[in-house]
C-alpha positions in Angstrom: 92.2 99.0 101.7 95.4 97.5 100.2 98.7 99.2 98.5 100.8 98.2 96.0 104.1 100.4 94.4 104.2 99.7 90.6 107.5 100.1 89.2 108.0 102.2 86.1 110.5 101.3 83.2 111.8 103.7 81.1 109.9 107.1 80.7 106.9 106.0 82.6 107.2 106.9 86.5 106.7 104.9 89.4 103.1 104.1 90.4 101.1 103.7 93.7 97.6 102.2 93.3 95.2 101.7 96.1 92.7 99.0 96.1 89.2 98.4 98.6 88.3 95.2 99.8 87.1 93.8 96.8 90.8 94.6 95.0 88.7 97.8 92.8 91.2 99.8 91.9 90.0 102.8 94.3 93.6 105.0 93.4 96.0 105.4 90.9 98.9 108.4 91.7 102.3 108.3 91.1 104.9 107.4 93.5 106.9 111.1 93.4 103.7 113.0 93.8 101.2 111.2 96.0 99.6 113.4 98.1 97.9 115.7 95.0 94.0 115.2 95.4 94.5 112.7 98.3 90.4 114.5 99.9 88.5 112.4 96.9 89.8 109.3 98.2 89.0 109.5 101.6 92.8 109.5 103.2 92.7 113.6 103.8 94.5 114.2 107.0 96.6 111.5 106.9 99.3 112.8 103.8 102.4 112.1 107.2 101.9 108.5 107.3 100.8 107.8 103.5 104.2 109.1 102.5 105.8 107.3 104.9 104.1 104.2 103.9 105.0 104.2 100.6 109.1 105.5 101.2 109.1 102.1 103.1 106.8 100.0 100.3 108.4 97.5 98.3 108.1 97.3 94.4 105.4 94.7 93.6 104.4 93.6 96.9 100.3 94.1 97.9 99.9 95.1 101.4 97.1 96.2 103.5 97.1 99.9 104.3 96.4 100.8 107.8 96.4 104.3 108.8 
């Protein structure tokens, strides 16, 4: 799966979106609120690193997440 943090302008918030393999867009969460609902997209248990990933993820750069 890759990662990519979407910046927001203006009102709309910062966005995280998750992609498989194929670049489907598998997730779409907001940056400030990313571990709501994380069990329907198959990361459940792993909410410590996921945060930790995306505090350290750069604005508009793809990158493969590895957890």
């Amino acid at each position: 799966m890759y990662i990519i943090k979407v910046k927001g302008k203006a009102k709309i918030p910062d966005y995280i979106q998750i992609r498989d393999e194929n670049f489907v867009l598998v997730a779409y969460f907001r940056a400030d609120r990313p571990l709501k609902s994380i069990e329907k997209y198959g990361l459940a248990g792993k909410e410590t690193e996921l945060e930790d990933v995306i505090k350290n993820l750069p604005f508009g750069k793809l990158q493969k997440l590895e957890l």
